[in-house]
Backbone as ProteinMPNN parsed JSONL, in Angstrom:
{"seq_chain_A": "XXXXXXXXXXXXXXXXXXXXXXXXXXXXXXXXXXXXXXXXXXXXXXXXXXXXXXXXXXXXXXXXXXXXXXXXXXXXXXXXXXXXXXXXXXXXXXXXXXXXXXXXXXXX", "coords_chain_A": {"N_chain_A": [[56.756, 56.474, 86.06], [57.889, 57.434, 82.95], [59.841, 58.247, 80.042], [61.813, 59.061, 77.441], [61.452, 61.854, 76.202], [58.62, 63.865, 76.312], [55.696, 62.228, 75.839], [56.912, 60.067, 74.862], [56.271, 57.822, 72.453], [53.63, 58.253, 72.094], [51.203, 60.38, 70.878], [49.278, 63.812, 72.069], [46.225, 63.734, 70.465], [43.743, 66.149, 68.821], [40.779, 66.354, 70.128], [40.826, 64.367, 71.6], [39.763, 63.154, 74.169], [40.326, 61.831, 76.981], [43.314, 61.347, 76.737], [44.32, 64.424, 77.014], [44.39, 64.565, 79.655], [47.027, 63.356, 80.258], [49.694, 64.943, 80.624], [48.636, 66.411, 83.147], [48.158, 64.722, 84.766], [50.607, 63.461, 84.844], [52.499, 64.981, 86.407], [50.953, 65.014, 88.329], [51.547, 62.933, 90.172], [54.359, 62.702, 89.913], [54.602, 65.014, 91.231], [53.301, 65.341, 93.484], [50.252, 67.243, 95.302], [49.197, 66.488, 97.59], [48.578, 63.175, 98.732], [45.802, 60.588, 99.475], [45.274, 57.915, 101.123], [43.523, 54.866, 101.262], [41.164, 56.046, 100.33], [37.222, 56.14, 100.839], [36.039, 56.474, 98.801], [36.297, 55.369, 96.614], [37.098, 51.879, 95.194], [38.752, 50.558, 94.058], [41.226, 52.053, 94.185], [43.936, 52.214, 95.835], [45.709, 54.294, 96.574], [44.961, 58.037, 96.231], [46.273, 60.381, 94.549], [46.555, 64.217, 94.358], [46.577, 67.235, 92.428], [47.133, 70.475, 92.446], [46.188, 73.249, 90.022], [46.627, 76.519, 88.475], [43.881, 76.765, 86.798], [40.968, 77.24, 85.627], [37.487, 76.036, 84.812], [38.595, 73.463, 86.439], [40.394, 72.974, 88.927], [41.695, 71.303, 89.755], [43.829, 68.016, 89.707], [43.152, 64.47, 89.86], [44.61, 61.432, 90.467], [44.248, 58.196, 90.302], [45.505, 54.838, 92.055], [46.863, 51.708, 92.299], [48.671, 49.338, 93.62], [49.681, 46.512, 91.731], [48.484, 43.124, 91.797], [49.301, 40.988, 90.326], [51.523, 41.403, 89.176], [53.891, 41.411, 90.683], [52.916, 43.884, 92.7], [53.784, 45.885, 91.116], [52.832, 49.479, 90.927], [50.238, 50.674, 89.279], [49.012, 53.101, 87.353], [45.124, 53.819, 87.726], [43.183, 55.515, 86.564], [42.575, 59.546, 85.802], [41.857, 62.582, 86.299], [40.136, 65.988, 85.619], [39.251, 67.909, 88.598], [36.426, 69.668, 89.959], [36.515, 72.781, 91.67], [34.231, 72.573, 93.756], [34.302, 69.93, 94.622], [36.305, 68.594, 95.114], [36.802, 67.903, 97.898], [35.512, 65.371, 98.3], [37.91, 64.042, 97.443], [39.293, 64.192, 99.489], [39.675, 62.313, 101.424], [39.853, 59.22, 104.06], [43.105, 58.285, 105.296], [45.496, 61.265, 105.366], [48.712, 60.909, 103.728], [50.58, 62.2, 102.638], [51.288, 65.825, 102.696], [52.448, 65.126, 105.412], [51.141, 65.619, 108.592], [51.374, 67.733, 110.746], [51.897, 67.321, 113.811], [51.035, 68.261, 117.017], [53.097, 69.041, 119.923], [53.547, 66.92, 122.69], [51.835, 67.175, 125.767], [51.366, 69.637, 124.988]], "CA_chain_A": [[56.336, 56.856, 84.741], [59.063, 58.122, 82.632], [59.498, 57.916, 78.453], [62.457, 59.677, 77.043], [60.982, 62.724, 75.591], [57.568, 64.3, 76.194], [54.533, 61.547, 75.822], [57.43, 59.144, 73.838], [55.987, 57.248, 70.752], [52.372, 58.936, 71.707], [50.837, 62.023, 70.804], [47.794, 64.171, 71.978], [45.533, 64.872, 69.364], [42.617, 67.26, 69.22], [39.767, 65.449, 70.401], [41.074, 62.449, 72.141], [39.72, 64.067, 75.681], [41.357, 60.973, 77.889], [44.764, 61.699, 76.705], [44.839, 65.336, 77.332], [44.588, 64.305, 80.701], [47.677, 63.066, 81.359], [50.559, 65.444, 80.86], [48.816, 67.052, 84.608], [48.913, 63.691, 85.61], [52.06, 63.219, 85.424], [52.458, 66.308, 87.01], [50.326, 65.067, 90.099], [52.073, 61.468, 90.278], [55.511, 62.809, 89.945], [54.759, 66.191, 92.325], [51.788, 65.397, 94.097], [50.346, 68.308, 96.227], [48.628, 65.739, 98.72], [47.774, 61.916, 98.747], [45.189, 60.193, 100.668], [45.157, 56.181, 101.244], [42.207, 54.34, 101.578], [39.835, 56.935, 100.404], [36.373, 55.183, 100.93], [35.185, 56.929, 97.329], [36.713, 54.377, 95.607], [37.079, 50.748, 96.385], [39.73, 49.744, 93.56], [42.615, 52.288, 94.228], [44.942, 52.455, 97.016], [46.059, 55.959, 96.884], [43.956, 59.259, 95.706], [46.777, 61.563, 94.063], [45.682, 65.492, 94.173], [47.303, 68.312, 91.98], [46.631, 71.799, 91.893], [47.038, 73.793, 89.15], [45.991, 77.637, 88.451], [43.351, 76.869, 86.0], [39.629, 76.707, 85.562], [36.861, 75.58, 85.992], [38.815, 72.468, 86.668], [41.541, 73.669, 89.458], [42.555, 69.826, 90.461], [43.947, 66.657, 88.75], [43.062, 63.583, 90.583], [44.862, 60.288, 89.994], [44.204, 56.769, 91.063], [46.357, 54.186, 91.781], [47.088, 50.928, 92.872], [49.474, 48.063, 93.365], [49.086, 45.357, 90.599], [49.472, 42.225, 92.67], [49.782, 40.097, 90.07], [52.611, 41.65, 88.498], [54.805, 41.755, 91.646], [53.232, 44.943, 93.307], [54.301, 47.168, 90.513], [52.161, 50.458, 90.912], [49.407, 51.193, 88.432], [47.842, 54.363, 87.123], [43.717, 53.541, 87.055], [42.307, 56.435, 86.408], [43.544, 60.582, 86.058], [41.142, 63.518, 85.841], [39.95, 67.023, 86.542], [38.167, 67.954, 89.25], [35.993, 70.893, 90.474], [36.765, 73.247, 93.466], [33.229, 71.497, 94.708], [33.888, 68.684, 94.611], [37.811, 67.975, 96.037], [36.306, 67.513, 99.427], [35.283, 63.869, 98.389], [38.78, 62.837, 97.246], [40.201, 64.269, 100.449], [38.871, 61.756, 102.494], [40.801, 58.66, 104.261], [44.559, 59.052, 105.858], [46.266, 61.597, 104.337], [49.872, 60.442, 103.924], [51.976, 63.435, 101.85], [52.136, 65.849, 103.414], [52.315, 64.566, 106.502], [50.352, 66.671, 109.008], [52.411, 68.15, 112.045], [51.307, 66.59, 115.387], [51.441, 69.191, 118.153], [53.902, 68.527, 120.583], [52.715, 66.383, 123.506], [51.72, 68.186, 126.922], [51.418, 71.243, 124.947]], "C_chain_A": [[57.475, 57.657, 84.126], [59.094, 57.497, 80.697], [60.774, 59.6, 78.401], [62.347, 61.095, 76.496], [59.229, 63.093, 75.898], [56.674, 63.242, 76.862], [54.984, 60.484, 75.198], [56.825, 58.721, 72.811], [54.244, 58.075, 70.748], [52.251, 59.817, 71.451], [49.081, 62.096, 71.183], [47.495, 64.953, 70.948], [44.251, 65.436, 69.643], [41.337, 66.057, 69.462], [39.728, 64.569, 71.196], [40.855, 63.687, 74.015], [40.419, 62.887, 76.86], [42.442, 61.521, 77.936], [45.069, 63.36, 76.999], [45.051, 65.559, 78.398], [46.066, 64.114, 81.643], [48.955, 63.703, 81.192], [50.004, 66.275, 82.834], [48.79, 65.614, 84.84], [49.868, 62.978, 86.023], [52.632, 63.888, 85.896], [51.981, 65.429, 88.627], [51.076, 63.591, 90.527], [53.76, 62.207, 90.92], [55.915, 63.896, 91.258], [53.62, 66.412, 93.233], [51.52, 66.867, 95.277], [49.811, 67.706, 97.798], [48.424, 64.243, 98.401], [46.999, 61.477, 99.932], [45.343, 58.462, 100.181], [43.952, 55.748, 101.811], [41.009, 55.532, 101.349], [38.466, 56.006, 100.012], [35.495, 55.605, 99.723], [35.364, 56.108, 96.545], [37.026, 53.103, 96.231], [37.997, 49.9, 95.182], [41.197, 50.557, 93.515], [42.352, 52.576, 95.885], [45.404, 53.811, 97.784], [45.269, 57.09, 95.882], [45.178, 60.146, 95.693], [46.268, 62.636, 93.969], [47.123, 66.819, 93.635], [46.643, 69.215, 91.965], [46.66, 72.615, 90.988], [45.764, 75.44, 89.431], [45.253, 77.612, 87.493], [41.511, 76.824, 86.387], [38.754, 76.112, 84.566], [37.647, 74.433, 86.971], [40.178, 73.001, 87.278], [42.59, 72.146, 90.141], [42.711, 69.085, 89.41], [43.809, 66.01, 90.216], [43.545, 62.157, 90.179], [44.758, 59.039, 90.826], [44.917, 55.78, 90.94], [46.077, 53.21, 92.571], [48.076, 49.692, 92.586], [49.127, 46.89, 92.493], [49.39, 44.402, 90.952], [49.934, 41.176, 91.998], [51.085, 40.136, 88.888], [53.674, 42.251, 90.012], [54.473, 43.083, 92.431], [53.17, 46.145, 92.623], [52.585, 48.583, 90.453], [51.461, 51.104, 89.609], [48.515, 52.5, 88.276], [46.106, 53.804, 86.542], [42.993, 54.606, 86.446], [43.034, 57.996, 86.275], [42.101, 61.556, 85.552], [40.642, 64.517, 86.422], [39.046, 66.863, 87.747], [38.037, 69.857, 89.877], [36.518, 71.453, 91.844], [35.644, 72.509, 94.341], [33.121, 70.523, 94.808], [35.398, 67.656, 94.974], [37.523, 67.592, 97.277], [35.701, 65.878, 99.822], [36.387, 63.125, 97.981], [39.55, 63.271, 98.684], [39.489, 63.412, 101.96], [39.996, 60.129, 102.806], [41.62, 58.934, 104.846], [45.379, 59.633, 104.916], [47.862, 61.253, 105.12], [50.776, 61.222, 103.236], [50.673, 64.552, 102.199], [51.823, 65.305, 104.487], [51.976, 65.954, 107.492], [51.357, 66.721, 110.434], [51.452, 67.976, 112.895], [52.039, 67.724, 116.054], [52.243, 68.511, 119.028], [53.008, 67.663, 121.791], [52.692, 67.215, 124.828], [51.639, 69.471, 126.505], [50.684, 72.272, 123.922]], "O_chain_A": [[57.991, 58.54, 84.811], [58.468, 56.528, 80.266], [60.681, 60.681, 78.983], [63.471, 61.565, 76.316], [58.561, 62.141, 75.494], [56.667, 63.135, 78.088], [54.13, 59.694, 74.796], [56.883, 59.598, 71.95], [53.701, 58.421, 69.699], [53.215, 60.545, 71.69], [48.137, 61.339, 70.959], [47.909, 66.03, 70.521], [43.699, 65.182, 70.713], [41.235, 65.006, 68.829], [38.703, 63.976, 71.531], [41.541, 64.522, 74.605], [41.148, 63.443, 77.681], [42.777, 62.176, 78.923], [46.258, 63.562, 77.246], [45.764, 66.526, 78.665], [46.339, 64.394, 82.81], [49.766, 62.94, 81.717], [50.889, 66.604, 83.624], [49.9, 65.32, 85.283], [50.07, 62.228, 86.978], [53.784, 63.462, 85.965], [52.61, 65.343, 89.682], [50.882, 63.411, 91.729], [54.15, 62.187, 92.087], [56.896, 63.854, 92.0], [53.148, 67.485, 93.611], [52.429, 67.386, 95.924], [49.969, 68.287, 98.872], [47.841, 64.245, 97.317], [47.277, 61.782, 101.092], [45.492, 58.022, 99.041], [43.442, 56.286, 102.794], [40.121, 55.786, 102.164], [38.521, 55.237, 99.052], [34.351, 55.165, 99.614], [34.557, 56.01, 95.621], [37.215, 52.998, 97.443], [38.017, 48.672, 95.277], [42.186, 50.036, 93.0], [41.453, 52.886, 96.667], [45.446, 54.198, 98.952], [45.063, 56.765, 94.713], [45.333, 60.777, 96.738], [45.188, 62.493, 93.395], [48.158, 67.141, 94.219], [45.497, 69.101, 91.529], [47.81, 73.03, 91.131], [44.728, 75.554, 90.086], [45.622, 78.522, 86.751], [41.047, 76.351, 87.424], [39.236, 75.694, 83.513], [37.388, 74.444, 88.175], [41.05, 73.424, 86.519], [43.677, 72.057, 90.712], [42.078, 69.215, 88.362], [44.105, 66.512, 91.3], [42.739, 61.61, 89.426], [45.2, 58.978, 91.973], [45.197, 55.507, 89.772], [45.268, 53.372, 93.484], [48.21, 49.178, 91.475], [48.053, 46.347, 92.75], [50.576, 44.163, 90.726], [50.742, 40.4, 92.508], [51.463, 39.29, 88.078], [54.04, 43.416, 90.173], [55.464, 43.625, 92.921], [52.732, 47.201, 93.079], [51.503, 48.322, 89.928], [52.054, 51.964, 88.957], [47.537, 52.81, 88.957], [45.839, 53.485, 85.383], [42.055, 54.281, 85.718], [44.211, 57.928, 86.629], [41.423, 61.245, 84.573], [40.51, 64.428, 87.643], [38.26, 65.93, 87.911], [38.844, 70.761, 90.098], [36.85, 70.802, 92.835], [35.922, 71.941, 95.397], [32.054, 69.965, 95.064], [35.495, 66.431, 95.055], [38.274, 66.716, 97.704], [35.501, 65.335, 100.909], [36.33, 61.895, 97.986], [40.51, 62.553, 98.96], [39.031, 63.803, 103.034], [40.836, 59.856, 101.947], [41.418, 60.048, 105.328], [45.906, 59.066, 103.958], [48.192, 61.272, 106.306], [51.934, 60.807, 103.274], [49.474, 64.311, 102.053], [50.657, 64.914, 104.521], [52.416, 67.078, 107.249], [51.922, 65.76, 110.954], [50.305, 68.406, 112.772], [53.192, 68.099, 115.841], [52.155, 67.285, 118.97], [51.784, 67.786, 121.764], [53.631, 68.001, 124.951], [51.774, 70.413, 127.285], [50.843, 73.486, 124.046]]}, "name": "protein", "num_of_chains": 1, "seq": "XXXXXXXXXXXXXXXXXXXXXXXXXXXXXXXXXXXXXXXXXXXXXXXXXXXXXXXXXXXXXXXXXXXXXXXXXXXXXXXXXXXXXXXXXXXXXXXXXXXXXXXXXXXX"}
């Protein structure tokens, strides 16, 4: 995702509640704080993006994604939106794959 300037030819205006969405989502795409793969909450994306930010009520962005197969693969944004502290515990579900979780050594 990338556009020369800001939001390029778009703008958010007051009201449009979708679009204010996605300056953190490009935030959680570009700097994700975790992804999970295969989360079984959803059954049309691939990967479950998770951002944090210091705000409330809404302290997460959550973005959905998936490969577009009939455009070669290329990686699609489906979906992008807050979520509650009660309620992150259902996108963290699946293998998480960023960060990658430190395996104890073996024998020890």
């Amino acid at each position: 995702m990338r556009t020369n300037e800001g939001s390029g030819a778009y703008t958010i205006e007051n009201g449009e509640s979708r679009a204010k969405n996605l300056p953190s989502a490009k935030m959680a795409i570009l700097e994700p704080d975790e992804v999970w793969e295969d989360n079984p909450k959803t059954k049309s994306a691939k990967w479950v993006y998770i951002k944090q930010f210091d705000s409330r009520p809404y302290p997460y962005t959550i973005c959905l994604l998936k490969p577009w197969e009939e455009e070669n693969g290329i990686i699609i944004l489906l979906s992008a939106f807050p979520c509650k502290r009660n309620r992150i515990r259902a996108w963290r579900q699946g293998t998480r794959i960023y960060p990658k979780q430190i395996q104890p050594p073996e024998g020890g």
